[in-house]
N, C-alpha and C positions, 0 to 999 in steps of 0.2 A: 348706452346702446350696446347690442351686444356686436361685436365686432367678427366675430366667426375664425378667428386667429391668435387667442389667446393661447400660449401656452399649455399644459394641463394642468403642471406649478405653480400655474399663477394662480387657477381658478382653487387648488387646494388650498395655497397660499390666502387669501381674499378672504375661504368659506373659516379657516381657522385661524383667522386674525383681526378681519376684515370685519367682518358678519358679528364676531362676539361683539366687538368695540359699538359700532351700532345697533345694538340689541341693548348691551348697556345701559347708553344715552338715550334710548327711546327715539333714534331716528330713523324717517323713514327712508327707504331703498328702493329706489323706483327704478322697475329694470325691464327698459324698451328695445324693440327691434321692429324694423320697416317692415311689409306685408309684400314688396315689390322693389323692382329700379323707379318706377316712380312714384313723384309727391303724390297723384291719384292716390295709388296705390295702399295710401294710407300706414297708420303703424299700431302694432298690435302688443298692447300692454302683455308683457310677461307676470311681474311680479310687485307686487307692493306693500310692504308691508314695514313693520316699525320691530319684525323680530323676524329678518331675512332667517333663510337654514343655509340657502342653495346659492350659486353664482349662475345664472344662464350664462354660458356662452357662446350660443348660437340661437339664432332666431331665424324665420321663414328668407329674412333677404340679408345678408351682412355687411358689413364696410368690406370685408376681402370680396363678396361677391362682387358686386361693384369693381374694385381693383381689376379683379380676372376681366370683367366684361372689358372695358376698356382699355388692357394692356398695360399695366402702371402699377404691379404686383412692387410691395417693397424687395430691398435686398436679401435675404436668405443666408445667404455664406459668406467668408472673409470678411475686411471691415464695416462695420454697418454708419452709414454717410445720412447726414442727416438731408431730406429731400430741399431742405432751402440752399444746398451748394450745391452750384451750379455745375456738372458737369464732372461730381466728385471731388473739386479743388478745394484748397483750405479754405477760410473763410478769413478774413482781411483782420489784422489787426484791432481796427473800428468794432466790428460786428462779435468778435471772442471777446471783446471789452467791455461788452453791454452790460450793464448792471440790473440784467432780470431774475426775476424771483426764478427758484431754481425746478421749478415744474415747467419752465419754458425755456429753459437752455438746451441748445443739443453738446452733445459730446463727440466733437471732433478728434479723431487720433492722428 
């Protein structure tokens, strides 16, 4: 989904890294964004193909749009806190302990 807050790094990053690798393997890259804030609203196929070129990253409605509407923008400057600590506090012992695959840990400083 396209998220509307991607860096520009990222999207260069992705189109010359990203994109070759799946083009390679012959997978396809299916690249959606919402038409609205709501589910009505429907969602509007960008791109799909099995030899992506481009990254969208932005579509008619975003995840940052969303954000903005509702007041809940992430952090921006100094250190970036992952949204499951509460109130910016560390996270407990327990919880920095978990033994999750690493696309779902945050990084506490």
């Amino acid at each position: 989904m396209a998220t509307g807050s991607e860096w520009p790094e990222t999207r260069l990053l992705v189109e010359e890294f990203m994109l070759p690798l799946l083009r390679e393997h012959n997978m396809r890259f299916v690249q959606l964004a919402r038409n609205g804030h709501l589910d009505a609203d429907g969602i509007r196929f960008l791109d799909g193909s099995r030899h992506p070129e481009r990254l969208f990253a932005r579509g008619a409605w975003t995840l940052w749009d969303k954000m903005e509407a509702v007041g809940t923008v992430p952090q921006q400057a100094g250190t970036r806190k992952c949204s499951g600590a509460a109130g910016g506090s560390a996270p407990s012992r327990s919880v920095r302990n978990l033994r999750l695959p690493r696309r779902h840990r945050c990084r506490w400083r």
